[in-house]
C-alpha positions in Angstrom: -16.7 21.3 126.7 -17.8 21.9 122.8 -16.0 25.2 121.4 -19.2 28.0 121.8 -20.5 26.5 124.7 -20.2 27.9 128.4 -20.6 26.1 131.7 -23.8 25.8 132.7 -25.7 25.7 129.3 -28.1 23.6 127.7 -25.9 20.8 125.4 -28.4 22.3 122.2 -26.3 22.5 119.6 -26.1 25.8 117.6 -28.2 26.7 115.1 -26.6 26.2 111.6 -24.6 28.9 110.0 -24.8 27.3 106.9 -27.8 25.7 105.4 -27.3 23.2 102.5 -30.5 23.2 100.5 -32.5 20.4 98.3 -35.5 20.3 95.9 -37.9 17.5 95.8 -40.8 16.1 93.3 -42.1 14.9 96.3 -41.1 16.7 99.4 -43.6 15.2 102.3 -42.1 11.5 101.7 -38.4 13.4 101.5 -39.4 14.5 105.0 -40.7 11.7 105.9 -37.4 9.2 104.5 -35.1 11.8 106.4 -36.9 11.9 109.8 -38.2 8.2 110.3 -35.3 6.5 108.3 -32.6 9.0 109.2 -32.8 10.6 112.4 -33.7 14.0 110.9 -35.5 15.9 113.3 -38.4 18.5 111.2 -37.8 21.7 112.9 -40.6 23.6 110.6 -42.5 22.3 107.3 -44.4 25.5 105.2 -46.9 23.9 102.9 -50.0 23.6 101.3 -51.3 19.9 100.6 -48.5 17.9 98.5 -46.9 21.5 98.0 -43.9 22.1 100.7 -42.5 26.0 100.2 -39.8 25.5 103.1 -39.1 22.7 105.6 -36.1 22.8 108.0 -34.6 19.7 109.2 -32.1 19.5 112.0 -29.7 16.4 112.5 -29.8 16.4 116.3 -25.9 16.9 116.8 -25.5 19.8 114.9 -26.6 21.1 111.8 -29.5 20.9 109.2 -30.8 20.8 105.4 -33.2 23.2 104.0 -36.0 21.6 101.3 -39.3 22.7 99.8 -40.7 20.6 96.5 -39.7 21.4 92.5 -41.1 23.7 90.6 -41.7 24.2 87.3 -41.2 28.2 87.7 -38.5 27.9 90.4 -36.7 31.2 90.3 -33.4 29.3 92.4 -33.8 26.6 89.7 -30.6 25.1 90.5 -30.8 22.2 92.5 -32.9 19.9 90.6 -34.5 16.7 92.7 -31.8 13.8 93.2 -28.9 16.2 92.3 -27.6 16.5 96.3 -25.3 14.7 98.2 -23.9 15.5 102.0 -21.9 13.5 104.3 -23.0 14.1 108.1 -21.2 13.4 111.0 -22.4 10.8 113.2 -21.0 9.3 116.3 -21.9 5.4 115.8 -22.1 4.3 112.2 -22.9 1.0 112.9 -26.1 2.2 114.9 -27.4 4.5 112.2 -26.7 2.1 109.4 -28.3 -0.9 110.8 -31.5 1.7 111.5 -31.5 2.9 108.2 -31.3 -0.8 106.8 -34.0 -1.8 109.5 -36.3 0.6 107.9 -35.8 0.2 103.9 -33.2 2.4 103.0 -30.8 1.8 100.1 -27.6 1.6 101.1 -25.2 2.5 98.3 -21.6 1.7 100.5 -21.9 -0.9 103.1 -19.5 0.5 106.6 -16.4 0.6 106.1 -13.5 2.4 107.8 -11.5 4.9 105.8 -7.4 5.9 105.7 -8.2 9.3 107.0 -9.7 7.4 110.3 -13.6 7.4 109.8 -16.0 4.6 110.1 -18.7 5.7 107.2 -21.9 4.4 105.4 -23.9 5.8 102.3 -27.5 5.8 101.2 -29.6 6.8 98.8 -32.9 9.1 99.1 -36.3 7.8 97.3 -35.3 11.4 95.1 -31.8 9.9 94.5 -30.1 12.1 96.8 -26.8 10.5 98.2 -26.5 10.6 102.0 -23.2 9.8 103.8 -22.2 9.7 107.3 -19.4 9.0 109.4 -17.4 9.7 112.4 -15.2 12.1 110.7 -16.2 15.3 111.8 -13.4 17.5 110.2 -10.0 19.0 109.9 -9.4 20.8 113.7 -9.7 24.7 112.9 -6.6 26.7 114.3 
């Protein structure tokens, strides 16, 4: 049984504790790359037109990214477009990466297995952004 989970509950996973966050010159076709490429699932997308002010995307075992679209007057200004990278933990590389190839993405690291045990993959966004997965899922907390 996952850790936070009692018998007789949905499998959902949790809701994220911690959201990493993105910016995007063009935030609809980020969306769009992480939900039809990647398996993203868009939990909520606040916009106007071109203009995305908050989107939430969930990667259906656990977890999610935050994104909305550059602007000139951001007040966060921090994360400029391209300027992100993540590794999220998947349970069959081989799967994902032959979807993302199916569907155009740019792979950056062709599978390969690792000496700490995980089988991973990397690709890049149409922003720049560099994606990785794997089936490493983390050190064991004690």
């Amino acid at each position: 049984m996952m850790a936070g989970m009692s018998e007789g509950t949905s499998a959902q996973p949790p809701s994220p504790a911690v959201w990493p966050t993105l910016r995007a010159n063009d935030a609809r076709a980020l969306i769009a790359f992480l939900v039809d490429v990647l398996g993203f699932e868009a939990t909520v997308v606040y916009g106007e037109g071109d203009t995305v002010h908050h989107a939430e995307l969930a990667w259906p075992p656990g977890g999610g990214v935050m994104l909305s679209s550059a602007r000139p007057d951001d007040p966060w200004g921090v994360t400029k477009p391209g300027n992100f990278s993540a590794y999220v933990v998947t349970s069959d590389t081989d799967a994902l990466h032959a979807r993302a190839v199916a569907r155009g993405a740019k792979v950056t690291h062709e599978p390969h297995d690792t000496d700490y045990g995980s089988r991973d993959f990397a690709v890049q966004d149409p922003e720049g952004n560099r994606w990785s997965f794997g089936t490493y899922p983390g050190h064991p907390r004690k």
